[in-house]
C-alpha positions as protocol buffer text, in pm:
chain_id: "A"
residue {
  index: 1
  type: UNK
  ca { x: 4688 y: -3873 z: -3172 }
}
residue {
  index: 2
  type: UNK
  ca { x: 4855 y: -3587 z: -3030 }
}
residue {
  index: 3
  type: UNK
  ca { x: 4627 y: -3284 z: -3245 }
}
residue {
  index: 4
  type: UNK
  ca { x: 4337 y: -3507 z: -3083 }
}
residue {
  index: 5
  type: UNK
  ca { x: 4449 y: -3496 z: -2748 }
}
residue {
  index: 6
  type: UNK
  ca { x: 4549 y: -3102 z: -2792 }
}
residue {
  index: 7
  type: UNK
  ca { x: 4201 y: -3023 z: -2975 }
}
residue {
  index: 8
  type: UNK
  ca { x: 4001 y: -3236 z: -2660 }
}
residue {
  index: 9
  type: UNK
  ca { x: 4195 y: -3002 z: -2397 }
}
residue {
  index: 10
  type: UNK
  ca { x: 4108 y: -2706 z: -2637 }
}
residue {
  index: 11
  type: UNK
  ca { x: 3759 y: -2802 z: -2600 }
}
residue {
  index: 12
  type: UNK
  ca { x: 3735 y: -2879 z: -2213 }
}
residue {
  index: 13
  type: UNK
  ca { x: 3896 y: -2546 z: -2120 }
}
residue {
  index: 14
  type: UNK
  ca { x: 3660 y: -2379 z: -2318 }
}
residue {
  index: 15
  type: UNK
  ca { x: 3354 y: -2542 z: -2221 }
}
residue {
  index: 16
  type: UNK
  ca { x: 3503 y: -2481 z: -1860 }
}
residue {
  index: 17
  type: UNK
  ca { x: 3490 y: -2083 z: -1963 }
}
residue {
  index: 18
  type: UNK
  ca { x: 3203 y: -2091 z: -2056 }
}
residue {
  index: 19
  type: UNK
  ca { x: 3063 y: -2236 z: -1796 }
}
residue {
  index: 20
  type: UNK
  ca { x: 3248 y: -2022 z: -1536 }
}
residue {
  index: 21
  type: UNK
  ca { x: 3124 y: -1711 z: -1727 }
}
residue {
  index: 22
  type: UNK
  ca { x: 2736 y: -1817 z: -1723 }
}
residue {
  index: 23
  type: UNK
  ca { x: 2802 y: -1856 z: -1328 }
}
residue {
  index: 24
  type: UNK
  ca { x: 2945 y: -1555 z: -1248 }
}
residue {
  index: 25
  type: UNK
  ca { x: 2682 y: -1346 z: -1499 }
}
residue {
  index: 26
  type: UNK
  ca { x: 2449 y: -1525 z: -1333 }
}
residue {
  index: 27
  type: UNK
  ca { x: 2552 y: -1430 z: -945 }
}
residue {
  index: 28
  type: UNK
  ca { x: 2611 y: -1070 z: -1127 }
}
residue {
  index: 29
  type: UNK
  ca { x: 2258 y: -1102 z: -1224 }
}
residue {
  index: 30
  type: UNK
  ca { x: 2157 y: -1178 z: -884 }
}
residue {
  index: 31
  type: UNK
  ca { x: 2318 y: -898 z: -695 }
}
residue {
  index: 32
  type: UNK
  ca { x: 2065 y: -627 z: -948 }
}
residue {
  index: 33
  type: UNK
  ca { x: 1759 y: -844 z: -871 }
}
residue {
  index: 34
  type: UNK
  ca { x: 1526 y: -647 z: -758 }
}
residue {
  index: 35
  type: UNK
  ca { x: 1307 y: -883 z: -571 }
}
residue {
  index: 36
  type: UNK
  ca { x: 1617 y: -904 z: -349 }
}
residue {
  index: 37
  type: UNK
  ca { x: 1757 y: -562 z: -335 }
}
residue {
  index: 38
  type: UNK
  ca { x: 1444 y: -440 z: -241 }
}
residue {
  index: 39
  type: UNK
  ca { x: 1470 y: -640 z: 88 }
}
residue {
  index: 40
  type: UNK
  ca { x: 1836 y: -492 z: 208 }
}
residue {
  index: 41
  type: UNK
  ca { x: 1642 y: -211 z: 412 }
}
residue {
  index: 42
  type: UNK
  ca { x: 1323 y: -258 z: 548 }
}
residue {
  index: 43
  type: UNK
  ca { x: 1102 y: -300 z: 855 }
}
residue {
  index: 44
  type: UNK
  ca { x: 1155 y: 108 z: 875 }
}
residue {
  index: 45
  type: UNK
  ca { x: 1016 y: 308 z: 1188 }
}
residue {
  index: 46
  type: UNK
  ca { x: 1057 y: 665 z: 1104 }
}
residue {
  index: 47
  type: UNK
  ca { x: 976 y: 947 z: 1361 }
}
residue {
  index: 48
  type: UNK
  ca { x: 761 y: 1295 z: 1378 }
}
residue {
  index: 49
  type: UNK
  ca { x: 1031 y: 1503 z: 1592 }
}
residue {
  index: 50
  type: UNK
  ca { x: 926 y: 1836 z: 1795 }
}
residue {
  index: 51
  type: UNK
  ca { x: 1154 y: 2082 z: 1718 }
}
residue {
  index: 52
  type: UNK
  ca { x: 1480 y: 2102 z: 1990 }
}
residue {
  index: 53
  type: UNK
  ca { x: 1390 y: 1737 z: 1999 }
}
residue {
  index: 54
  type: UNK
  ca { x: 1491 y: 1391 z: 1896 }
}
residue {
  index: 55
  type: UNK
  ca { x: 1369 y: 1117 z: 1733 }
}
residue {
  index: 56
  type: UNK
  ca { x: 1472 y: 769 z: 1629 }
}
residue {
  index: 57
  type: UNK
  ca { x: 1467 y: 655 z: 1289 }
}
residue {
  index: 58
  type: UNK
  ca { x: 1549 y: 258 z: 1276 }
}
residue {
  index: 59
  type: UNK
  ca { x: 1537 y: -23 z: 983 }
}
residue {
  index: 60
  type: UNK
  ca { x: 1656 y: -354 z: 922 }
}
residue {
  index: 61
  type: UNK
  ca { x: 2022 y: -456 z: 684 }
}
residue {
  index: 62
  type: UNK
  ca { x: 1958 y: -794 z: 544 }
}
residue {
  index: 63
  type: UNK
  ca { x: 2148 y: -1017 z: 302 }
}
residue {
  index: 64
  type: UNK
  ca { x: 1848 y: -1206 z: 75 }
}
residue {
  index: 65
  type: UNK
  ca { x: 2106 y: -1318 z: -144 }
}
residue {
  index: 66
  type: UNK
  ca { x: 2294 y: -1655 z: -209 }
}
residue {
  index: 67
  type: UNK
  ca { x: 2649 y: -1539 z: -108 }
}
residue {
  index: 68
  type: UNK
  ca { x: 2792 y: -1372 z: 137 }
}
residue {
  index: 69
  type: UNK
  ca { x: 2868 y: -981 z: 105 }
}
residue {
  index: 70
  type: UNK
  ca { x: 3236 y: -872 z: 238 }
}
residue {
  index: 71
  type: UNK
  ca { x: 3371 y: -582 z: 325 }
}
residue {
  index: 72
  type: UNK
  ca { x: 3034 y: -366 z: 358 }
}
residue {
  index: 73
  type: UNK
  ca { x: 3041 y: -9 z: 338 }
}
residue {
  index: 74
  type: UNK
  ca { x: 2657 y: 170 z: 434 }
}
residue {
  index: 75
  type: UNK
  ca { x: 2582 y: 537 z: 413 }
}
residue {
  index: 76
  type: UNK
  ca { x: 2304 y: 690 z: 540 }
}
residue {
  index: 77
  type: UNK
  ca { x: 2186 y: 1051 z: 399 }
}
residue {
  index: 78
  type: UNK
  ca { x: 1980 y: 1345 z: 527 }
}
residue {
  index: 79
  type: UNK
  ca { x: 1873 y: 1480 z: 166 }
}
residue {
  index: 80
  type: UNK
  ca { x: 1629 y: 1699 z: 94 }
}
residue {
  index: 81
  type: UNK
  ca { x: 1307 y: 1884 z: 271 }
}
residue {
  index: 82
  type: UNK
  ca { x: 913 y: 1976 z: 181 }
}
residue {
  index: 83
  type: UNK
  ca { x: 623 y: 2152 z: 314 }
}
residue {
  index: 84
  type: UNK
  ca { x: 338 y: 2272 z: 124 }
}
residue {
  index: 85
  type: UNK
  ca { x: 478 y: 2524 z: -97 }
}
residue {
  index: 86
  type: UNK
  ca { x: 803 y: 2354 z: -193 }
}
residue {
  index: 87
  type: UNK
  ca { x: 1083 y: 2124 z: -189 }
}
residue {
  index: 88
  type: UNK
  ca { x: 1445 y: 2222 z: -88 }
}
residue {
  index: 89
  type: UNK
  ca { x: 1768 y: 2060 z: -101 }
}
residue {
  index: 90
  type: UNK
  ca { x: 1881 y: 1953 z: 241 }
}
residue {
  index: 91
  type: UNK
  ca { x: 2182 y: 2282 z: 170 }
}
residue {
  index: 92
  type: UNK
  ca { x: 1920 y: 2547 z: 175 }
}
residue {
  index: 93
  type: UNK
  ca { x: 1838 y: 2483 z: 569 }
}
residue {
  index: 94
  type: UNK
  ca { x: 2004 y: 2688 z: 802 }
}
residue {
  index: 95
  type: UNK
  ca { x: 1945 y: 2394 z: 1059 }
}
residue {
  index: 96
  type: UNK
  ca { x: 1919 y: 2100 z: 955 }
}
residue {
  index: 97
  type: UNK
  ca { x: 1800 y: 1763 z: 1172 }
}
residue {
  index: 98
  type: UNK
  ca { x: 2162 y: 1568 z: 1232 }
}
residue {
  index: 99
  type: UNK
  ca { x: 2230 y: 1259 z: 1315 }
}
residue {
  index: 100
  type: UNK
  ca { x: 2379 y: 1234 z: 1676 }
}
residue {
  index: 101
  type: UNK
  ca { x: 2701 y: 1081 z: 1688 }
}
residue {
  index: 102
  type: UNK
  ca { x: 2845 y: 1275 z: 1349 }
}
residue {
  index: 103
  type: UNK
  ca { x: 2688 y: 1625 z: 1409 }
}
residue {
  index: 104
  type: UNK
  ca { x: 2634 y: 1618 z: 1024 }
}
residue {
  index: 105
  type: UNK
  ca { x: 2352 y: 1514 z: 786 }
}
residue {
  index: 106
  type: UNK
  ca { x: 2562 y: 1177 z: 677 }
}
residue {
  index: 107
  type: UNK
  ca { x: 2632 y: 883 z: 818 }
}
residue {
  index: 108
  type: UNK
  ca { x: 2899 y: 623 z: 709 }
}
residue {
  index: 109
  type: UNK
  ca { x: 2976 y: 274 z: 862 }
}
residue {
  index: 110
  type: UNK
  ca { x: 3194 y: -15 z: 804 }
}
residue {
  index: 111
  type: UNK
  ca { x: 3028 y: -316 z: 830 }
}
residue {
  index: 112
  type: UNK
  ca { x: 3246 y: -587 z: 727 }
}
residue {
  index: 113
  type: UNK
  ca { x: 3144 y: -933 z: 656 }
}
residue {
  index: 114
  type: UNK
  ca { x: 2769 y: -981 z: 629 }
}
residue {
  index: 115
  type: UNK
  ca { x: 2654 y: -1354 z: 576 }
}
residue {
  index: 116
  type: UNK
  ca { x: 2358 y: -1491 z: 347 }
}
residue {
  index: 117
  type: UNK
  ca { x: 2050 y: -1487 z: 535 }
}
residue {
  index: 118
  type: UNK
  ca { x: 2185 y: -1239 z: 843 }
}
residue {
  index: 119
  type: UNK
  ca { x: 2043 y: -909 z: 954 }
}
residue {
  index: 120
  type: UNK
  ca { x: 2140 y: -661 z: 1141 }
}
residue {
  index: 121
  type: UNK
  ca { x: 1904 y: -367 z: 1321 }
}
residue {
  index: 122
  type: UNK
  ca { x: 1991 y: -16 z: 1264 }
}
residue {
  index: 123
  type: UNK
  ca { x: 1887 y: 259 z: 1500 }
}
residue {
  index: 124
  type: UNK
  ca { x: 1991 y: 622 z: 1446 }
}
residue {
  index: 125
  type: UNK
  ca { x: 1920 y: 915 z: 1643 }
}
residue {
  index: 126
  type: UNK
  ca { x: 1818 y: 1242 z: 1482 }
}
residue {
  index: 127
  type: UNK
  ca { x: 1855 y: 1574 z: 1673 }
}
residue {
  index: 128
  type: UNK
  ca { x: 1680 y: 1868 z: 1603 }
}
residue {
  index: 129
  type: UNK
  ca { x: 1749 y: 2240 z: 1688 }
}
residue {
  index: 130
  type: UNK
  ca { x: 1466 y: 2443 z: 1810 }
}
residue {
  index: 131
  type: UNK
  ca { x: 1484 y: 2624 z: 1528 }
}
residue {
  index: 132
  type: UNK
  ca { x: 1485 y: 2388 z: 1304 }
}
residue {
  index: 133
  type: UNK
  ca { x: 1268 y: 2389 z: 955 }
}
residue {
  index: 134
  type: UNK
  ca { x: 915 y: 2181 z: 957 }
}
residue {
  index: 135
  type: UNK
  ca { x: 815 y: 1973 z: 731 }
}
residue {
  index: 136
  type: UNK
  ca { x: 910 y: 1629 z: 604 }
}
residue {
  index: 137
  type: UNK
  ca { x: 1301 y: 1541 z: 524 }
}
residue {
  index: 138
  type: UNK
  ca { x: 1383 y: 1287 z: 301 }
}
residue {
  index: 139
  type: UNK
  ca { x: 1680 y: 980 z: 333 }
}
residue {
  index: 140
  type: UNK
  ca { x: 1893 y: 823 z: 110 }
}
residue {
  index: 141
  type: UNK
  ca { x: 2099 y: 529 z: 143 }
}
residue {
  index: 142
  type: UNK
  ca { x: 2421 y: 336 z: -38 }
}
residue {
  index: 143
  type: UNK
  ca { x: 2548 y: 11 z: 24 }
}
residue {
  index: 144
  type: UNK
  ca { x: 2854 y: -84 z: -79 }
}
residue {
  index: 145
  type: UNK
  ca { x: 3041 y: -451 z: -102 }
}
residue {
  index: 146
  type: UNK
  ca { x: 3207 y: -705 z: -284 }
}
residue {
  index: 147
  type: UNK
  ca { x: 3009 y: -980 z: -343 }
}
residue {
  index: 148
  type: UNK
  ca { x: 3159 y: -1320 z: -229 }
}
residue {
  index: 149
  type: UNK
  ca { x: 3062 y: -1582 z: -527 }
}
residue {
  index: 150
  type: UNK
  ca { x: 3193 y: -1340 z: -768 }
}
residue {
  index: 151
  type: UNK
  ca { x: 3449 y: -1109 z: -593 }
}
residue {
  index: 152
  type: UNK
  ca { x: 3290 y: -851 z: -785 }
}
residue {
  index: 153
  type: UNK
  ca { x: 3216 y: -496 z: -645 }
}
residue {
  index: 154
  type: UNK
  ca { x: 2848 y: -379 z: -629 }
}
residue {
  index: 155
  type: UNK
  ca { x: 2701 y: -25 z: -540 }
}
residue {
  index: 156
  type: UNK
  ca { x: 2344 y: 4 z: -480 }
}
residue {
  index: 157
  type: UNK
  ca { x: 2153 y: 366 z: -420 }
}
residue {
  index: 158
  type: UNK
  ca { x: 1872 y: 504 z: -328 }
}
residue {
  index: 159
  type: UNK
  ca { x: 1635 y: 702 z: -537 }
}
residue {
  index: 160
  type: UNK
  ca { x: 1770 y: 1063 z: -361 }
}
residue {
  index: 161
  type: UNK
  ca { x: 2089 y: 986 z: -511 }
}
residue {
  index: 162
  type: UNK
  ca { x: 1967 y: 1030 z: -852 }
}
residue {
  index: 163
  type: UNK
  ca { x: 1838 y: 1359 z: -1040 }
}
residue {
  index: 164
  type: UNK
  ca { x: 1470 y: 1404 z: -1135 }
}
residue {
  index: 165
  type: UNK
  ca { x: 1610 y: 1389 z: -1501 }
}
residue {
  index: 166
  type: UNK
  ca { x: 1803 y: 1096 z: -1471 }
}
residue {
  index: 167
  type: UNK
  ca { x: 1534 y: 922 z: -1237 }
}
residue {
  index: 168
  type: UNK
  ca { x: 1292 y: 1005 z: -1563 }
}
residue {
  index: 169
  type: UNK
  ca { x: 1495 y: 878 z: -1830 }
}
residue {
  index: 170
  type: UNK
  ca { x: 1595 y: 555 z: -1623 }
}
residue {
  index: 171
  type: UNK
  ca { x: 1271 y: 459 z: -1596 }
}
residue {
  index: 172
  type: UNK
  ca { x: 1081 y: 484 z: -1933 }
}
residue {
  index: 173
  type: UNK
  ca { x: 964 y: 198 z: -2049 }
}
residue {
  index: 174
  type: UNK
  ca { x: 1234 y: -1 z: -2179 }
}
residue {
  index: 175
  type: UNK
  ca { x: 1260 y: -219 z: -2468 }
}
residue {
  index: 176
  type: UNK
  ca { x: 1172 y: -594 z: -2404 }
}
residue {
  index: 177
  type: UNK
  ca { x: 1476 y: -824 z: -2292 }
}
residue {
  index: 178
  type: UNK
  ca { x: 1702 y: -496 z: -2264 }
}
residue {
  index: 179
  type: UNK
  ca { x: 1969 y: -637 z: -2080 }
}
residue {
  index: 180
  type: UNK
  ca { x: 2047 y: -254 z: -1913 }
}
residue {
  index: 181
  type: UNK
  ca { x: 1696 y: -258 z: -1661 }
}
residue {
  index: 182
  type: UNK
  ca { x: 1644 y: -473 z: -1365 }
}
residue {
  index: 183
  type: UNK
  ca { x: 1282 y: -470 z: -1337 }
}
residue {
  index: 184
  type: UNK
  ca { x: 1162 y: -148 z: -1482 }
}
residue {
  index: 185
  type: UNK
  ca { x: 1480 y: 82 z: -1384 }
}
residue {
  index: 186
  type: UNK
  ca { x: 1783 y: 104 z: -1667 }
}
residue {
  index: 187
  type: UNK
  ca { x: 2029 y: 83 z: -1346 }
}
residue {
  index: 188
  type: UNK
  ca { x: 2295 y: 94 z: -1666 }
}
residue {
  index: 189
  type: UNK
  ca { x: 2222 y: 424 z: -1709 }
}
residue {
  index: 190
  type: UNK
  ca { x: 2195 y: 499 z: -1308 }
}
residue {
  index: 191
  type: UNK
  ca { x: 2592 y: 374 z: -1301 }
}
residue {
  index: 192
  type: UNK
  ca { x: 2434 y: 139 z: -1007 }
}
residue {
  index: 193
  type: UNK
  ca { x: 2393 y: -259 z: -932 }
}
residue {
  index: 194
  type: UNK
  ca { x: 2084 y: -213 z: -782 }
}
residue {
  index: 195
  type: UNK
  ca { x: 1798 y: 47 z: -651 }
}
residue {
  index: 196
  type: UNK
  ca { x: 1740 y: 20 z: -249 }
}
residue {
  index: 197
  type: UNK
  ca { x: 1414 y: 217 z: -103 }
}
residue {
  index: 198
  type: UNK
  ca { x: 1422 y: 636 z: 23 }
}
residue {
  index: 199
  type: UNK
  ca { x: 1280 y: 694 z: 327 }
}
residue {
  index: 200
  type: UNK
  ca { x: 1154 y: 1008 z: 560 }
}
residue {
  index: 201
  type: UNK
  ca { x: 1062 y: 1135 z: 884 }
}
residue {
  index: 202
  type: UNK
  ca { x: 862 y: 1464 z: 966 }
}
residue {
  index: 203
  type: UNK
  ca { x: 944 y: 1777 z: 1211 }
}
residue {
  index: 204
  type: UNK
  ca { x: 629 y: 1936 z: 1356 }
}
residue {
  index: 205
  type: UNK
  ca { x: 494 y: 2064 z: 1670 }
}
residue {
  index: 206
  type: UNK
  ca { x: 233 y: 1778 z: 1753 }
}
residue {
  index: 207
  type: UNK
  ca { x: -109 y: 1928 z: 1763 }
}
residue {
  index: 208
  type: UNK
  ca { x: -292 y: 1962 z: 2132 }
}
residue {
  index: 209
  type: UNK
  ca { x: -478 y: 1628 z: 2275 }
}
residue {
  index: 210
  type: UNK
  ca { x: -692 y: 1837 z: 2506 }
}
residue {
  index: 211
  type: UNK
  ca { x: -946 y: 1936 z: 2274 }
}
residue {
  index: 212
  type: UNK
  ca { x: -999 y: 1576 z: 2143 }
}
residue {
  index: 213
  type: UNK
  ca { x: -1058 y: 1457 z: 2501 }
}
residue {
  index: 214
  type: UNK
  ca { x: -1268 y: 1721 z: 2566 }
}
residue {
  index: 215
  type: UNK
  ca { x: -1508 y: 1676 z: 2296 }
}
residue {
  index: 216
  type: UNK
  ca { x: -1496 y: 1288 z: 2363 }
}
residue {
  index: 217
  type: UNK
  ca { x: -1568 y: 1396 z: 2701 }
}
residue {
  index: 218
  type: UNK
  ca { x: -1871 y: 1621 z: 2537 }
}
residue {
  index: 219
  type: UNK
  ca { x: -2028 y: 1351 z: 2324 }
}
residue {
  index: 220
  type: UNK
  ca { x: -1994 y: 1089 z: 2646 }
}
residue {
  index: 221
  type: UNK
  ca { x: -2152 y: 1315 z: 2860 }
}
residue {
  index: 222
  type: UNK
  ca { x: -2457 y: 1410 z: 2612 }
}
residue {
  index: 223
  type: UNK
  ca { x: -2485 y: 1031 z: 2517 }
}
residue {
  index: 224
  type: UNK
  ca { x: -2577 y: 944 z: 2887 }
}
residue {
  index: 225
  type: UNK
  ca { x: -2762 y: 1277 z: 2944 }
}
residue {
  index: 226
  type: UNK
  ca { x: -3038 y: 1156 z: 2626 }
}
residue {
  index: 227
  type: UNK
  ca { x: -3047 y: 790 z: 2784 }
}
residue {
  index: 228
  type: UNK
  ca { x: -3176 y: 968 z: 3109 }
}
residue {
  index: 229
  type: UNK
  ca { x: -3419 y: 1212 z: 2965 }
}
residue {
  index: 230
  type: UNK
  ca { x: -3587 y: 896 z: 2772 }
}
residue {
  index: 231
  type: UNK
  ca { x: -3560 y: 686 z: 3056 }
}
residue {
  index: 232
  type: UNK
  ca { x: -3736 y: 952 z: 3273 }
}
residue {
  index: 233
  type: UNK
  ca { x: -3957 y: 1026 z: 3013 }
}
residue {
  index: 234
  type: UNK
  ca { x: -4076 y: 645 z: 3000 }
}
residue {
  index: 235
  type: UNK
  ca { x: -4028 y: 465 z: 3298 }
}
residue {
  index: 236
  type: UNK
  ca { x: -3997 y: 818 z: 3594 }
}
residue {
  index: 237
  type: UNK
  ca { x: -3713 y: 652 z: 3687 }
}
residue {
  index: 238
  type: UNK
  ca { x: -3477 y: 1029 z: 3706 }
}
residue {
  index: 239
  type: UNK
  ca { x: -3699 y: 1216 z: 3890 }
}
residue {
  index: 240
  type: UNK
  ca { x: -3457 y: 1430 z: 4031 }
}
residue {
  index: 241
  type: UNK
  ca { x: -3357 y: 1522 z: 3698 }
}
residue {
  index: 242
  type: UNK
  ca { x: -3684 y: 1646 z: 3610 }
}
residue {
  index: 243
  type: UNK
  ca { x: -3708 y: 1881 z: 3903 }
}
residue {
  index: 244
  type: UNK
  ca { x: -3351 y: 2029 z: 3803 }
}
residue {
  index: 245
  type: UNK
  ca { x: -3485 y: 2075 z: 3432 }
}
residue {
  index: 246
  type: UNK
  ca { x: -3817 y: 2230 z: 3539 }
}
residue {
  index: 247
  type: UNK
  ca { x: -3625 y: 2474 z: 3776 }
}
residue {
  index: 248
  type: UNK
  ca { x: -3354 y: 2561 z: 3506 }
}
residue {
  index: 249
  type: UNK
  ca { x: -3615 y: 2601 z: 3279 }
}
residue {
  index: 250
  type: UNK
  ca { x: -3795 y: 2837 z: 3478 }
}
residue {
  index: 251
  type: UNK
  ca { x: -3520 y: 3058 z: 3486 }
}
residue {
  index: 252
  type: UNK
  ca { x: -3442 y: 3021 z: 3144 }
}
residue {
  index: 253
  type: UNK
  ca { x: -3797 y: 3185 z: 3046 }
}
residue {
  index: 254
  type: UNK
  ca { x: -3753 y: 3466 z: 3304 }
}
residue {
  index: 255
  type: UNK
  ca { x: -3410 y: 3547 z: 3162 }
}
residue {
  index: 256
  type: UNK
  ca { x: -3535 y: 3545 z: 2794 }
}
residue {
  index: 257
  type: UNK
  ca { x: -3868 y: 3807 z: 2914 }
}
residue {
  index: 258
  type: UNK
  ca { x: -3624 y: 4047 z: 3086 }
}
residue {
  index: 259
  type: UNK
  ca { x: -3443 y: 3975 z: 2745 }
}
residue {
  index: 260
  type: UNK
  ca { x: -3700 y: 4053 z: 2490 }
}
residue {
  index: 261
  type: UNK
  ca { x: -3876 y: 4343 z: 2731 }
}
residue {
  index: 262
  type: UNK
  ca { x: -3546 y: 4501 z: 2872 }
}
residue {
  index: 263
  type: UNK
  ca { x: -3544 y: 4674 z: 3209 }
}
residue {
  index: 264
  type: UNK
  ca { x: -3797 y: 4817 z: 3362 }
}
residue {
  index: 265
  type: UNK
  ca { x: -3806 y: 5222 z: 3365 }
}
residue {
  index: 266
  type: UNK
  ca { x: -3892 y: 5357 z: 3731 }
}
């Protein structure tokens, strides 16, 4: 009765195992979802910045997920640049945009305890120097917790975090049920929990508004001068207009005889 009693306890606490293991793979499972971590950043408004000027760049932290993330750790990164000809990383510019408040290209903040379901809105300022490169610069982002269900430790990156080589070989096409991809991306192979979107933001002089309002100013003006010239033409109702044409006409032909003649020798 005893070796019964000892094998049913056996059995429970490894049933209970079990279970416990499914739950927390599946919660681990969770956290690489891509459906969700794709919705930690978004609602970005990113900026075209004059150079010597600044510009805000602002997005939305959320928590999609089931449990609660604690002690949050979020990095934000000035990476890289591009302009027609090529791309540099963000070392090779002598001056770079920075974010105001750190005077650097990076970014870090604590943000402790985020619940499921809350969001929080992110604004950061980026200064420019007047000479400062154009073009468009690119930004990466980390976020780091520990996820509450679990008690596990997650890191999730941004594509600017990872090399063009490993960014290539993490995303072949992968064999099917590999457990090592969430979604299409071997994150296994990335060293991450999850992939979170890049962003950018430009630096340009903005190109002149005059001449669009004066040619919309041009084709306004010639719109309503051919409704006149028909109207006069078919109901006399300009007929000032006519005597301006006939007398700027007139001068028009003398001007082209003196023209085509030249001046008259004495």
């Amino acid at each position: 009765m005893r070796k019964k009693s000892l094998a049913v306890t056996v059995f429970v606490v490894i049933l209970v195992s079990m279970l416990t293991t499914v739950s927390i793979q599946a919660y681990v499972t969770e956290v690489s979802d891509p459906g969700r971590a794709n919705k930690i950043l978004s609602d970005f408004t990113t900026p075209v910045i004059k150079p010597s000027e600044s510009g805000v760049l602002s997005f939305n932290i959320s928590n999609e997920y089931e449990g609660d993330f604690e002690d949050v750790r979020f990095t934000v990164g000035i990476y890289g640049h591009a302009d027609l000809d090529q791309e540099k990383d963000i070392s090779e510019i002598d001056r770079p945009p920075v974010f105001r408040g750190s005077g650097t290209t990076i970014r870090t903040f604590d943000l402790g305890s985020r619940p499921s379901g809350s969001t929080i809105p992110v604004e950061l300022i980026i200064q420019t120097d007047r000479k400062t490169e154009k073009g468009v610069y690119f930004v990466r982002f980390e976020i780091e917790f520990t996820y509450g269900p679990t008690g596990n430790y997650s890191v999730l990156r941004s594509r600017g975090y990872f090399t063009d080589e490993d960014w290539e070989f993490a995303t072949r096409r992968p064999s099917e049920g590999d457990p090592n991809y969430s979604g299409s991306i071997n994150i296994t192979h990335l060293e991450v929990n999850g992939i979170i979107p890049d962003t950018s933001f430009s630096v340009k002089t903005p190109i002149p508004r005059w001449p669009q309002y004066l040619l919309g100013g041009l084709a306004a003006f010639f719109g309503i001068f051919a409704v006149m010239l028909y109207m006069q033409e078919e109901y006399n109702s300009f007929p000032w207009l006519e005597k301006i044409l006939n007398q700027w006409s007139g001068k028009f032909k003398q001007f082209r005889r003196r023209f085509e003649h030249g001046p008259r020798k004495g």
